[in-house]
C-alpha positions in Angstrom: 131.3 80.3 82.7 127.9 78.6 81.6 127.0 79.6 77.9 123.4 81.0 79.5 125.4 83.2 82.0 128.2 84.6 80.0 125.3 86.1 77.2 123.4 87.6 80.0 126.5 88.8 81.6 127.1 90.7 78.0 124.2 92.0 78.5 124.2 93.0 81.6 124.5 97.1 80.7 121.5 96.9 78.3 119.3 95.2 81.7 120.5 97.8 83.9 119.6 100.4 81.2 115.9 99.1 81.1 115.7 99.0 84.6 116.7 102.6 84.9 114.0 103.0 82.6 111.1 101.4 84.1 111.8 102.7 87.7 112.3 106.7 86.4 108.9 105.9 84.8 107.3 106.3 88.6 104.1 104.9 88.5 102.1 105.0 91.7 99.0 102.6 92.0 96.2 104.6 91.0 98.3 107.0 88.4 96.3 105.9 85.3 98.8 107.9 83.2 101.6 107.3 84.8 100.8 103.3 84.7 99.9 103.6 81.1 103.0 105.2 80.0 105.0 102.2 82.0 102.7 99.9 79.9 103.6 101.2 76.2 107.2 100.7 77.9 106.7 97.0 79.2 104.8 96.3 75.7 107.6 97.5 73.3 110.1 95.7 75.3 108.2 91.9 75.2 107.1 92.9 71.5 110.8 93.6 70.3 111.2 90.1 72.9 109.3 88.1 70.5 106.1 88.3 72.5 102.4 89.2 71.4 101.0 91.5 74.0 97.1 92.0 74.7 95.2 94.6 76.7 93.3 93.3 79.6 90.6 96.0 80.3 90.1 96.9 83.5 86.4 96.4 84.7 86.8 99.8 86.5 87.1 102.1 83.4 89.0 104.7 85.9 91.6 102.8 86.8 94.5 101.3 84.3 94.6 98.5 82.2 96.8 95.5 82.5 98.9 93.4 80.5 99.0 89.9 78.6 102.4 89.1 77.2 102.6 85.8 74.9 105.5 83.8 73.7 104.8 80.8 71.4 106.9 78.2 72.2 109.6 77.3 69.0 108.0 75.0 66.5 110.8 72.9 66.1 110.5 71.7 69.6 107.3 71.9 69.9 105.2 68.9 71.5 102.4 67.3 69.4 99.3 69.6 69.1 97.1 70.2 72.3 100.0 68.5 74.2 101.7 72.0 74.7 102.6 73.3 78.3 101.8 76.2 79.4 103.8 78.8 82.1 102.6 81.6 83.7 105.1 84.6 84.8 103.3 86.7 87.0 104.0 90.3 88.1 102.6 93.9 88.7 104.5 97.5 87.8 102.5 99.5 90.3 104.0 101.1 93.5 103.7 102.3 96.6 105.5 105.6 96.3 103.9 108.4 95.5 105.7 110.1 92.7 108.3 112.9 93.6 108.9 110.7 97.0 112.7 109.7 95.8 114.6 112.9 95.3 116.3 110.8 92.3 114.4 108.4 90.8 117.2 106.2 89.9 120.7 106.0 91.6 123.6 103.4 91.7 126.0 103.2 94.5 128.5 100.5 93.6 126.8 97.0 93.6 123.5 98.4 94.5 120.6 100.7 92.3 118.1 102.4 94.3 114.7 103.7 93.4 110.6 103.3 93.9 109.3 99.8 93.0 112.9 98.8 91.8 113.0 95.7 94.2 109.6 95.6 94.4 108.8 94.4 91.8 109.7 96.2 88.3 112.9 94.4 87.9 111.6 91.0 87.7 109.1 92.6 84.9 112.9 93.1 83.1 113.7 89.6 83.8 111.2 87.9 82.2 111.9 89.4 79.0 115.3 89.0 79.0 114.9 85.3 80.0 113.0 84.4 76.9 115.6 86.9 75.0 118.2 84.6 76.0 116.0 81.5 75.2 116.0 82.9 71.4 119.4 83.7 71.5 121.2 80.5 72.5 117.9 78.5 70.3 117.6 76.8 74.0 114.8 73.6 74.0 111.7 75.2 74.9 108.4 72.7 74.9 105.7 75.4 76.7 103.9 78.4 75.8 105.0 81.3 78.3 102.3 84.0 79.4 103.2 87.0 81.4 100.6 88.6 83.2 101.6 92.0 84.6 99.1 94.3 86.3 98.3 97.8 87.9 96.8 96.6 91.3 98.6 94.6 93.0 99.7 97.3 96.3 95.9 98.1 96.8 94.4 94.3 96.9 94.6 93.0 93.1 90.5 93.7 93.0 90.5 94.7 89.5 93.1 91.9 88.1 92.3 88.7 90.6 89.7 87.5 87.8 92.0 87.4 85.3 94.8 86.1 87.3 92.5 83.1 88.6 91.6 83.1 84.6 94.6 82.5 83.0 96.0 80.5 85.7 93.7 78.0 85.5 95.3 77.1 81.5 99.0 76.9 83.3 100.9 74.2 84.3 102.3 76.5 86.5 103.5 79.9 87.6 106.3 81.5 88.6 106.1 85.0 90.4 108.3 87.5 90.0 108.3 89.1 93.7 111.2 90.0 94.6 113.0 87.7 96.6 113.7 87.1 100.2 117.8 87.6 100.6 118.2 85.3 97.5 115.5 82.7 98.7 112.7 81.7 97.1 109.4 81.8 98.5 107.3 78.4 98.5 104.3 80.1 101.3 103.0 83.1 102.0 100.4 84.0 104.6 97.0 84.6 104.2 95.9 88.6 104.3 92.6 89.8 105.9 91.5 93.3 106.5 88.7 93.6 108.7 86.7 97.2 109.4 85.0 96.8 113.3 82.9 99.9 114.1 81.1 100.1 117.4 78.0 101.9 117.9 76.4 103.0 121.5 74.8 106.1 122.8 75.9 110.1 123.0 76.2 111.5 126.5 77.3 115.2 127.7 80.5 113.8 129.9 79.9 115.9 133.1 75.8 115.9 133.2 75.0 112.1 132.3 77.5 110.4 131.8 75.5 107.6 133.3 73.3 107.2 130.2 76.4 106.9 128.0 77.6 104.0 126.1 80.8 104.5 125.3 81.4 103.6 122.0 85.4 103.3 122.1 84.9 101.2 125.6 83.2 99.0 123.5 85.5 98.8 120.7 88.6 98.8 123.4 87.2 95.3 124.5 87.3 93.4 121.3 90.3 95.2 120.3 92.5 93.6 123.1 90.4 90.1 122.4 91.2 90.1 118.8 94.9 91.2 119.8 95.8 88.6 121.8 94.0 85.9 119.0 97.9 86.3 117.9 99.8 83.3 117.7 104.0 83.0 116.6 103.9 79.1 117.2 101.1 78.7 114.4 102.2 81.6 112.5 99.2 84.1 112.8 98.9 87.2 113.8 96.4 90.2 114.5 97.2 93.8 114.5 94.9 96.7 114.9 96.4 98.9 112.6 93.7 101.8 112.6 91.2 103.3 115.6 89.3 106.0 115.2 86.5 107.4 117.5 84.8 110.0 119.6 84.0 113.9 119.0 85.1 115.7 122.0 86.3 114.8 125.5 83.4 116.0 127.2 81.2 113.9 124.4 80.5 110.2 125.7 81.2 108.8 122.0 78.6 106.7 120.1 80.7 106.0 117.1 83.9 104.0 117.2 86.3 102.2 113.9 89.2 100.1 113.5 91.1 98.6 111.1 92.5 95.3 111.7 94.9 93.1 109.4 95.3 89.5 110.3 97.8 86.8 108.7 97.2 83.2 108.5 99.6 80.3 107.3 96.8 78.1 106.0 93.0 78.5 105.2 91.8 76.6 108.1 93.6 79.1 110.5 92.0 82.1 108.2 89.0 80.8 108.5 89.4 80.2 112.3 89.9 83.8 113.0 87.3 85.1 110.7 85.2 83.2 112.2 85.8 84.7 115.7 86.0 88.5 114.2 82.1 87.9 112.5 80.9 86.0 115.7 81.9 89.3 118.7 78.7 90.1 120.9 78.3 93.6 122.4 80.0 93.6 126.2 78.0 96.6 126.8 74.5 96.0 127.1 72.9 98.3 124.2 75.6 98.5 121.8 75.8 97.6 118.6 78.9 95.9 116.5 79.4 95.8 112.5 82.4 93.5 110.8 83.3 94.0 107.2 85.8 93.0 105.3 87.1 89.5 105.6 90.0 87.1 103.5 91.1 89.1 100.6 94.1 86.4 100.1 94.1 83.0 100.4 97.3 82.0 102.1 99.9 80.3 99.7 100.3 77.1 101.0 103.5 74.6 100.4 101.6 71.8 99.3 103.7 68.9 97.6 103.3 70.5 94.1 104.8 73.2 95.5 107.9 71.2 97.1 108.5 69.2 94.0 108.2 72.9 91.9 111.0 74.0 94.4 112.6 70.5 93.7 113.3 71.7 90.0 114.1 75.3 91.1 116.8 73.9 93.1 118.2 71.4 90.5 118.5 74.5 88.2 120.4 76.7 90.4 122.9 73.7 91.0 123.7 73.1 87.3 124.0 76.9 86.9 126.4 76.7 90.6 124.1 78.5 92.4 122.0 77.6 96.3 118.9 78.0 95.7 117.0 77.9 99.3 113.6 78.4 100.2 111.8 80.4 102.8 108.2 81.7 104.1 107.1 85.1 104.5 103.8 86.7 105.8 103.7 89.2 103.1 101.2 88.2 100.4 101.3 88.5 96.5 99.4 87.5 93.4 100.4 83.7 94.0 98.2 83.5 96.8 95.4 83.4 94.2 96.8 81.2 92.4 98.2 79.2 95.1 94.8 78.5 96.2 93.3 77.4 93.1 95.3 74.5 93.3 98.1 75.6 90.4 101.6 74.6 91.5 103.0 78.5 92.3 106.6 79.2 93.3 107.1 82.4 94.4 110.5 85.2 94.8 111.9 84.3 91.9 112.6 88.3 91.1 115.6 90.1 92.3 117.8 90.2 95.3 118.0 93.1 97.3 115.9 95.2 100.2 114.1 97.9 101.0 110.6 96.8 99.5 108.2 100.1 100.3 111.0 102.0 102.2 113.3 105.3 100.8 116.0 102.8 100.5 114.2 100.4 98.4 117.5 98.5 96.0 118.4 95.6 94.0 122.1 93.9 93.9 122.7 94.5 89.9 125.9 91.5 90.1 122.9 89.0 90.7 121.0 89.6 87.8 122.3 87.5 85.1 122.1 84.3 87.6 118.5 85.4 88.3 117.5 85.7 84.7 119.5 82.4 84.3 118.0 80.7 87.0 114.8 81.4 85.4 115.5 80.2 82.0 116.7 76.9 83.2 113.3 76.6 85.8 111.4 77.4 82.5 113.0 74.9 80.7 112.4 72.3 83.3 108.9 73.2 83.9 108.5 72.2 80.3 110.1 69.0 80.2 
């Protein structure tokens, strides 16, 4: 067995044990204390890892801080001054469960551990610092600077952590996320995510006795509902979906107020834009009605550009000398590398653990892949900063 796979193997118990750790530490987005205690967790683990690990405030003094995680490259390999590279892991260790939603936090059944955010995404949190662990161990060639960035927000829109994100990014040669990934595939797009609000505004009418002088604001809304719907479109990979309505008082109440929520994917920017531009640009059907949009892009698809392919090149060289298939894949979920995706920073994405379940009750990871992810990781790493 490779030298790199045979010390994570050893280690293999220890990993699992941190896991177990991080994912009984349930930390809901939102849970300042809850995603503080995970933080003093994450922060002992990269210190003890070698790393130096800053606070990034969050501009929101009610909501948690995140994380900077910094690992010098090894002098003795270094380049020349100024000619260093740098890499940016990126991940978050908020959730989408609300605590107490697992009956046990943490459970193995044979090859499989279950629990909220284990898949999604804690365990590739874990990864990262055992992959530079193991690049200490075995003294491996290291010629870049490796930044983790690990935040609070990322299952309610990254709005308090984009800017640093976009910040750091910007100094990286590239970035790695540590999303979970899709059946052992890494992910070299994601789509575009827009939430949209649409409320609809016309005039309040007693049903029986003038219904006449009613405008029915849920009519209204019912027309550009069905428009935006069928905007859908599985050949160019975008889609529409009214996920919310909401409306009217009473039955015998002609309503003036009507609301939906809408969420629409896009593969690229220019198909984004495309549809926002037909959500902003819907005119009343009923004459005296009124229409408000908010909302609009709140990430930029993740788009495989050439940098992208030739990241996925080295990805796939490094599973082979390790005697893994690495393959890659697109999804319409979107994650933190859409930001930085779109900035123009080579982003490969899924590089986290196998398994399924992401936001469900049966939420798991496979625990035999882990040492070939972590591996996988440390050889990408290493190529990266070549």
């Amino acid at each position: 067995m490779n030298e790199l796979l045979t010390l994570l193997d050893g280690w293999k118990t220890q990993i699992i044990e941190d896991i177990q750790t991080i994912v009984e530490l349930e930390s809901p987005s939102g849970d300042v204390a809850a995603l503080q205690t995970v933080a003093d967790f994450i922060r002992m683990r990269c210190v003890e890892a070698g790393a130096s690990v800053d606070i990034l405030k969050n501009p929101n003094p009610d909501l948690a801080d995140h994380l900077l995680a910094t690992w010098k490259t090894d002098t003795k390999n270094a380049r020349p001054p100024g000619a260093c590279k740098r890499i940016l892991l990126l991940g978050h260790f908020d959730t989408v469960h609300a605590k107490g939603t697992f009956q046990k936090p943490f459970r193995t059944d044979g090859d499989y551990a279950y629990g909220p955010g284990i898949f999604d995404m804690k365990t590739g949190i874990v990864m990262a610092i055992y992959a530079w662990k193991a690049i200490q161990a075995l003294q491996l060639p290291m010629q870049a600077e490796i930044v983790g960035v690990f935040t609070t927000d990322e299952e309610t829109g990254s709005a308090t952590s984009r800017g640093y994100i976009e910040d750091i990014a910007r100094t990286c040669e590239a970035v790695l996320v540590l999303e979970p990934s899709a059946g052992g595939k890494v992910k070299t797009s994601r789509k575009g995510v827009g939430n949209y609000q649409v409320c609809t505004y016309g005039q309040a009418a007693h049903a029986g006795l003038d219904h006449q002088n009613g405008k029915n604001a849920i009519v209204e809304l019912a027309h550009h509902m069905i428009h935006l719907q069928n905007l859908t479109d599985y050949e160019k990979g975008t889609t529409i979906s009214v996920g919310i309505v909401e409306g009217g008082t009473r039955s015998n109440v002609v309503p003036d107020f009507a609301k939906a929520i809408i969420d629409v994917r896009a593969v690229s920017m220019a198909e984004a834009q495309r549809i926002d531009e037909e959500v902003r640009q819907m005119t009343p059907v009923i004459p005296g009605a009124k229409i408000e949009v908010s909302g609009g892009i709140n990430r930029p698809p993740l788009e495989r550009t050439d940098d992208v392919a030739r990241l996925f090149e080295l990805a796939r060289t490094a599973g082979q000398e390790l005697g893994m298939q690495i393959e890659e894949i697109g999804v319409g979920g979107g994650s933190d590398g859409n930001f930085t995706a779109a900035l123009g920073i080579p982003t490969l994405d899924g590089l986290g653990a196998v398994g399924d379940g992401a936001h469900t009750l049966h939420e798991h990871i496979r625990l035999s892949a882990l040492p070939e992810r972590i591996a996988l990781l440390v050889k990408l790493l290493q190529k990266i900063s070549e």
